[in-house]
C-alpha positions in Angstrom: 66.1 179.1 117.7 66.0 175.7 115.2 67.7 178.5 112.8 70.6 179.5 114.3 71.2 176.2 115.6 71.0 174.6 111.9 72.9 177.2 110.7 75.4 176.7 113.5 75.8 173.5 112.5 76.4 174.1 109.2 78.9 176.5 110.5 80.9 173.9 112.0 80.4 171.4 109.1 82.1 173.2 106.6 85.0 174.5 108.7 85.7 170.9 109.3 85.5 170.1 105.6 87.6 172.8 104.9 90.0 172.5 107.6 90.4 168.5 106.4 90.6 170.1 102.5 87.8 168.1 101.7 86.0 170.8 100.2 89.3 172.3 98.9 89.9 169.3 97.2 86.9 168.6 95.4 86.0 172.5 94.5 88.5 174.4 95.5 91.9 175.1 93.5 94.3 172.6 94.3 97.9 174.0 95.2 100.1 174.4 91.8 102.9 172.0 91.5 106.0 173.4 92.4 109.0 173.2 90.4 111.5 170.2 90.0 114.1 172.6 91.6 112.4 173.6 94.6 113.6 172.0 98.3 112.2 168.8 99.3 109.8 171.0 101.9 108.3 173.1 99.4 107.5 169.4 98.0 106.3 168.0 101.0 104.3 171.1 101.8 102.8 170.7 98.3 101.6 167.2 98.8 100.4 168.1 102.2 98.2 170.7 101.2 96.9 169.1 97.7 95.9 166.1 99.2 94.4 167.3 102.5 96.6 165.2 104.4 98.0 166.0 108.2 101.1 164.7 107.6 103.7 163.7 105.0 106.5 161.0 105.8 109.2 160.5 102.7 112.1 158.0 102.9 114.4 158.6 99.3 117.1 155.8 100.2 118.6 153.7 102.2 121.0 155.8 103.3 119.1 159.0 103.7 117.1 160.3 106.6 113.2 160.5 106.4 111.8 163.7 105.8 108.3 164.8 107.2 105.8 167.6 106.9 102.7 168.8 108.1 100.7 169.1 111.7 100.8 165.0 112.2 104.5 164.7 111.8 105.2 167.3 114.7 103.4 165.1 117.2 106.1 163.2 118.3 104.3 160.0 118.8 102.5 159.9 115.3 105.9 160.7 113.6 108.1 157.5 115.7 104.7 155.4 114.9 104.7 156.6 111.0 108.3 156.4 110.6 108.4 153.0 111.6 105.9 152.0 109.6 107.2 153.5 106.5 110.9 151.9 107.5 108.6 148.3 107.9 107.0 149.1 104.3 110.4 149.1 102.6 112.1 146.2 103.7 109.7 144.4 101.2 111.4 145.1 98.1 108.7 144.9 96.0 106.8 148.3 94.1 102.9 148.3 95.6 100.4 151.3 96.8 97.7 150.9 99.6 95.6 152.2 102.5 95.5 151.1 105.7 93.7 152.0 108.7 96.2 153.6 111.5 96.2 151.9 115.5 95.3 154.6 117.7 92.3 156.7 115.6 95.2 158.4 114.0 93.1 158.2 110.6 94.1 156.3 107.5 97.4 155.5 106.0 98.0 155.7 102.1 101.7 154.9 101.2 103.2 154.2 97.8 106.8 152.4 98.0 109.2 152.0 95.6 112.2 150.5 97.0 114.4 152.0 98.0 112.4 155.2 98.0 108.6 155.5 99.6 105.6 158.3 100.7 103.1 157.8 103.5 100.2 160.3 103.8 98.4 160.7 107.1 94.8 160.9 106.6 91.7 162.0 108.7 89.5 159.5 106.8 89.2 156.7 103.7 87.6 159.9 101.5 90.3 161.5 99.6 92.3 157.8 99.7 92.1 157.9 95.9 93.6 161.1 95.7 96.2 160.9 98.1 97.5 158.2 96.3 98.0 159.9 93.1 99.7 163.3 95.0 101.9 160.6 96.7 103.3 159.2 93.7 103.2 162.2 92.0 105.4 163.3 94.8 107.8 160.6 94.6 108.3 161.1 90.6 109.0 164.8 91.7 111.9 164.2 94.6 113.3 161.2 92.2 113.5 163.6 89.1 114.8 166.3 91.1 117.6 163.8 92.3 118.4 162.7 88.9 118.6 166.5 87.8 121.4 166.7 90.7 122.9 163.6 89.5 123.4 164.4 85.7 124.4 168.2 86.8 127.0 166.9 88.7 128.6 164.5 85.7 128.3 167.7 83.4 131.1 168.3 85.2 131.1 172.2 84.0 130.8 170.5 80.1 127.3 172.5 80.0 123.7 171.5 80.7 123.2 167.5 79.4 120.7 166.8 76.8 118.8 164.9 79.6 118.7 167.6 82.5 117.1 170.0 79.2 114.7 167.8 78.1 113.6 167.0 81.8 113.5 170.6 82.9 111.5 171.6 79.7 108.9 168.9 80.1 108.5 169.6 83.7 108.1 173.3 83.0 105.5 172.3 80.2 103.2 170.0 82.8 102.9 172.9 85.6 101.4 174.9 82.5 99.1 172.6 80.9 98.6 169.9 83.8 99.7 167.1 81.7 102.1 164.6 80.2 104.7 165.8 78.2 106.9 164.3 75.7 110.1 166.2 73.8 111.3 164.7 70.8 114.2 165.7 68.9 116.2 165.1 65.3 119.1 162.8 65.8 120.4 161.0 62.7 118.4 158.2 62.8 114.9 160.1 63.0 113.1 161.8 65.9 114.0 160.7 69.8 112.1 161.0 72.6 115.0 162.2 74.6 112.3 163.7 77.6 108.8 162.5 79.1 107.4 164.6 82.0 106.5 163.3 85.6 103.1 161.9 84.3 104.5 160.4 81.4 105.9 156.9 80.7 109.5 157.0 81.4 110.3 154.3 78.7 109.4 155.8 76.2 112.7 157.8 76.5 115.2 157.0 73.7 112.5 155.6 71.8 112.0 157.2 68.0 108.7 157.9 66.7 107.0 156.5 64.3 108.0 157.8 60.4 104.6 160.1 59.3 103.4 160.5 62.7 102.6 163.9 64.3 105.7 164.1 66.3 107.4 163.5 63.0 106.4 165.3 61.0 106.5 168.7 63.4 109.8 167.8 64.4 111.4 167.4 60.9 109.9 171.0 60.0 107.0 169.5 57.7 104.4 170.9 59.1 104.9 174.7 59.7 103.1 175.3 63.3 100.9 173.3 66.0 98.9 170.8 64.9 96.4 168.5 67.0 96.5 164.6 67.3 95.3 161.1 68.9 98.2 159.4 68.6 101.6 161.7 68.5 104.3 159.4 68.7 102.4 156.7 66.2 103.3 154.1 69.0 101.2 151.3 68.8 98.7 150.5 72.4 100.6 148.1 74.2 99.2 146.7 77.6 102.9 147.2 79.2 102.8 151.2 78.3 100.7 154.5 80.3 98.9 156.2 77.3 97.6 159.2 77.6 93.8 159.6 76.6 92.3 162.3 74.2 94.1 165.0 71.8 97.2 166.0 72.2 98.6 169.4 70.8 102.6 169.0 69.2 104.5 172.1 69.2 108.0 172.7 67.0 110.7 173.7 68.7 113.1 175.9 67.3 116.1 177.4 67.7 117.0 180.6 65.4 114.2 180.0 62.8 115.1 175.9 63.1 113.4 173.0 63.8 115.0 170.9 65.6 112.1 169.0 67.4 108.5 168.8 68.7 107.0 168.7 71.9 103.4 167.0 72.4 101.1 168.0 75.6 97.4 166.7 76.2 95.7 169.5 77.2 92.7 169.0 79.5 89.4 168.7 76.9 91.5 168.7 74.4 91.7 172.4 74.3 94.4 174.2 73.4 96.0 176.5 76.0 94.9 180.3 75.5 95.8 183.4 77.3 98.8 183.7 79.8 99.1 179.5 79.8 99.3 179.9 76.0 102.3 183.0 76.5 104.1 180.9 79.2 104.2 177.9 77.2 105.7 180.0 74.1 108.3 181.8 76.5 109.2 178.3 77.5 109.4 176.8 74.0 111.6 179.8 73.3 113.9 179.3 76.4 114.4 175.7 75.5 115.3 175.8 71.3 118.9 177.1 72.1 119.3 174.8 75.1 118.5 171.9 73.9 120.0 172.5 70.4 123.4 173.2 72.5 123.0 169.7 74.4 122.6 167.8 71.7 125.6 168.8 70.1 127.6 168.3 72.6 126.1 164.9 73.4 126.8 164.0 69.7 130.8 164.8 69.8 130.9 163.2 73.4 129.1 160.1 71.2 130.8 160.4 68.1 133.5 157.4 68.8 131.0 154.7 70.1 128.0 155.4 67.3 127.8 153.3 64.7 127.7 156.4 62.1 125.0 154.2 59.8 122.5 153.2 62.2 122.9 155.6 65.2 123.1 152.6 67.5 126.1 152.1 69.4 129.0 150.5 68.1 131.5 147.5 69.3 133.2 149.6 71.3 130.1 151.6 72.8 128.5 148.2 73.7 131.6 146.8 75.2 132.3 150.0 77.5 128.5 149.8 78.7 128.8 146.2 79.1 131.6 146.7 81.3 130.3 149.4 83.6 127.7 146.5 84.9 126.9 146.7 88.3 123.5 145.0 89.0 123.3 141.5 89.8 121.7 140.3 86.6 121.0 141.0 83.2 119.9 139.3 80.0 121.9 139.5 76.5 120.8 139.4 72.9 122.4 138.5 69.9 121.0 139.1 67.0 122.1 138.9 63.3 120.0 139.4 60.0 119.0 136.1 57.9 120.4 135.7 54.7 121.9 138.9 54.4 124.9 138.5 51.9 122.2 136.8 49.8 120.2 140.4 49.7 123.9 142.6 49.4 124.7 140.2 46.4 121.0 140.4 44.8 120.6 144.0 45.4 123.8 145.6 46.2 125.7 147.3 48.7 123.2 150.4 49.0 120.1 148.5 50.1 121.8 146.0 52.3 122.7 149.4 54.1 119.2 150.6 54.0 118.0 147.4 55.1 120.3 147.4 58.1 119.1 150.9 59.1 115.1 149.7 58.6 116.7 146.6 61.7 117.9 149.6 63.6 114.7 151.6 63.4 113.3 148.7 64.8 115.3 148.0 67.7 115.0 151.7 68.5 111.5 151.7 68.6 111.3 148.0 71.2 114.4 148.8 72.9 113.9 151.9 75.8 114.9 153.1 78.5 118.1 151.6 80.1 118.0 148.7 77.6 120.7 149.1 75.5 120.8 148.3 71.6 124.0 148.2 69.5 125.5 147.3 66.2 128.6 144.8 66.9 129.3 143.9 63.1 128.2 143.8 59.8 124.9 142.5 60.2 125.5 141.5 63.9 123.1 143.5 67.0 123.3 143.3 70.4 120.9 144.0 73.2 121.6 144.0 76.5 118.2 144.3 79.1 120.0 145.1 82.9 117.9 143.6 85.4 116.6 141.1 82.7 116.0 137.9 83.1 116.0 134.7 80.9 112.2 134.9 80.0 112.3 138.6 79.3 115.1 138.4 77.2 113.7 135.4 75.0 110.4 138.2 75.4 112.0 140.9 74.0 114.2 138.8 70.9 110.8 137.2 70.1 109.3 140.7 70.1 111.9 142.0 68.0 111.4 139.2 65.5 108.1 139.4 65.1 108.2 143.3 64.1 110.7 142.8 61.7 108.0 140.1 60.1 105.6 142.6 60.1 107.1 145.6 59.1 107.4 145.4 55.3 111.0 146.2 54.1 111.0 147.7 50.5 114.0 148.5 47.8 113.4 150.9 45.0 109.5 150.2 45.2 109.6 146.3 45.8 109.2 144.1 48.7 111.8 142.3 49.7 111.5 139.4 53.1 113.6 139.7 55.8 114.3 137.5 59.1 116.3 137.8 62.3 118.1 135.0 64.4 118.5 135.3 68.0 120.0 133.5 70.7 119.6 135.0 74.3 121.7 134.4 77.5 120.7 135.5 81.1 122.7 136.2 84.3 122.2 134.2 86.7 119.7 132.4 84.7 122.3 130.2 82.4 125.7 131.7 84.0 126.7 132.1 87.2 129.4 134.6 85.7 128.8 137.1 83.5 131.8 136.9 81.9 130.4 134.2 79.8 126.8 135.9 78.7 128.6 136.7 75.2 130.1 133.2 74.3 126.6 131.4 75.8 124.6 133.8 73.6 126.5 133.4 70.3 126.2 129.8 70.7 122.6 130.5 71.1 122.5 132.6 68.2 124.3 129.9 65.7 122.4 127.3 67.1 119.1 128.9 66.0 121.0 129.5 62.6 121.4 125.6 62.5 117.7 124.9 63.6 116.4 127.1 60.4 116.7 130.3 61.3 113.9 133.2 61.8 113.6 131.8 65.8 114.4 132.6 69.1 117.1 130.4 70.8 117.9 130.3 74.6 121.7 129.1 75.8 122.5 126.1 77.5 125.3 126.4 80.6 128.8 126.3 80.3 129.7 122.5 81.8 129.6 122.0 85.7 127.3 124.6 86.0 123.9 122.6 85.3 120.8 122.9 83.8 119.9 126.4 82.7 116.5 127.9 84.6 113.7 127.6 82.4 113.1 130.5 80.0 110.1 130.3 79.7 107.4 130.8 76.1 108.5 133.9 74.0 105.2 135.8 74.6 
């Protein structure tokens, strides 16, 4: 009698665990990520099941509808309770993740907002919290990349697939094989980009070139003739602002008709290469992709051609000026930049190194400036940056950032050192300006006045007259 009533306990212990996925969860195989292209309730069912939540509530923008899934979100009380919650959440503007407990014993709440878009998970208890958390935002990468795929499909406009939807695509196809970040790099004229980062990955560290003699280098310029295994792919240095992966990653070439044209680096789990049918999807993908991206590129390169500075691969004057001019946030900080001494180094060493020394600048900007930070060459030995979003302290962050790695970074010509030094001056909107019409004059008179001051330094502008005194900018850190 004690036996059948243990083991009918038991019996009803582990249905509950499994019905609440807590044992699928922890032992069990988690449902496999569904691709970027699939509807938004393939998604929600996704996160529903790989989490072990009973319901899913997503809100992508102001302007959409939320979306719901699961057993929680068809109880029409628990869906008007959760929705309003979620719609609560996001008029706080700022990122954050939680728990919460829910009124009513409906369970536990995690949510993870990023305005304008958030995820809130219904859960039976505090156990999986942890989990949840990570599917949620997982999620939310997912529906936003998926959107953005839409978004850069649609300004194709029929010109073929865009460098960006390939590279996305490819790296999302690469992390539902191997389960982990991604990152394609490819040859442009001014080294190897990083023109794709998977869900997982640090979206950054897109437009960013890899470090000269690194692994990604060196697969993607053809050097090395297959895989090869490494800590540190990209050569970045650890920065406490950047996600880095842990453990070894494998880079792969990628080809198209016998060419290299790139690399792609994955961290496998254990740092194990991918064998069997992982190993043969992976390859069929790599295959898939060479022609694709190859084809991108090129066309992203004649679409570029009149608004690239042909020296540097930065953009010119003219590509600045049009991206300045399709502004449309509220702020923004801007950078001016120009080399120290430089006619001193053209005279000394001659027209040929001043250009090499211009494209070591570059390299440098490339490498510090990311994502939608935008880095150009205005004149001869003139940069810009402009940092949307950006405000007076993280612009006089980033110059003094920028200054410092050109210090560091040891410029040689024809086997001899040679010293360079930047001067910056750095205006922000609505920091110094209450227009931004006049970011460009207030940051060349920043820029001339740290020319006066001894160069090699970091100066913030002052306010046009009648304006007042300029918020504080704060230390370069």
């Amino acid at each position: 009698m004690l036996t059948a009533l243990l083991a009918g306990t038991l019996a009803l212990g582990v249905g509950y665990l499994l019905g609440s996925g807590f044992l699928r969860n922890r032992w069990g195989r988690r449902p496999v990520l569904p691709p970027v292209g699939d509807s938004p309730g393939t998604m929600l069912d996704w996160v529903v099941r790989a989490s072990g939540a009973t319901g899913c509530w997503v809100q992508l923008g102001d302007d959409l509808p939320i979306v719901s899934e699961g057993v929680a979100a068809n109880d029409s009380e628990t869906d008007a309770a959760m929705r309003g919650r979620l719609t609560t959440l996001l008029l706080d503007p700022a990122d954050r993740e939680g728990v919460e407990r829910v009124d009513g014993d409906r369970g536990v709440m995690a949510f993870v907002l990023r305005p304008p878009r958030g995820v809130v998970l219904l859960l039976s208890s505090d156990a999986g919290a942890d989990r949840a958390l990570a599917d949620a935002e997982h999620l939310l990468q997912l529906l936003t990349t998926r959107s953005t795929l839409e978004k850069v499909d649609r300004r194709a406009n029929g010109d073929g697939e865009s460098l960006e939807s390939a590279a996305i695509r490819l790296a999302h196809q690469v992390e539902r094989i191997s389960q982990s970040d991604v990152v394609v790099a490819l040859r442009v004229a001014t080294g190897i980009e990083i023109v794709g980062v998977s869900l997982r990955g640090d979206q950054r560290l897109v437009h960013s070139r890899v470090t000269p003699g690194s692994a990604l280098d060196q697969v993607a310029r053809g050097e090395v003739g297959g895989s090869i295994m490494s800590y540190n792919p990209t050569g970045f240095e650890a920065r406490a602002d950047r996600r880095e992966p842990t453990g070894r990653a494998v880079v792969e070439p990628l080809r198209d008709d016998g060419t290299t044209i790139g690399a792609l680096a994955y961290w496998p789990e254990y740092g194990v290469e991918l064998t069997g049918s992982p190993a043969g999807a992976l390859s069929q993908a790599l295959a898939n992709a060479g022609p694709r991206l190859r084809h991108a590129l090129e066309r992203r390169e004649e679409r570029e051609a009149a608004t690239r500075d042909p020296l540097t691969g930065l953009r010119n004057r003219r590509g600045f000026a049009a991206t300045f001019a399709e502004v449309t946030v509220g702020q923004g900080a801007l950078i001016y930049a120009d080399l120290d001494h430089f006619k001193k180094l053209n005279d000394a060493l001659g027209h040929a190194a001043g250009d090499a020394a211009l494209v070591h600048f570059a390299s440098i900007l490339g490498d510090l400036v990311r994502g939608r930070d935008i880095a150009a060459r205005i004149g001869g030995e003139e940069f810009a940056i402009w940092i949307p979003r950006g405000n007076a302290k993280r612009g006089m962050v980033v110059a003094d950032r920028v200054r410092q790695a050109l210090a560091r970074r040891e410029w040689h010509w024809q086997g001899h050192p040679w010293a360079m030094s930047a001067s910056f001056g750095v205006a922000a909107w609505p920091d110094h300006t209450a227009s931004r019409e006049n970011l460009e004059t207030l940051a060349d008179e920043a820029l001339y006045r740290a020319k006066r001051e001894g160069r090699n330094r970091v100066c913030a502008a002052n306010p046009p007259v009648g304006e007042g005194a300029p918020v504080a900018a704060g230390p370069a850190e």
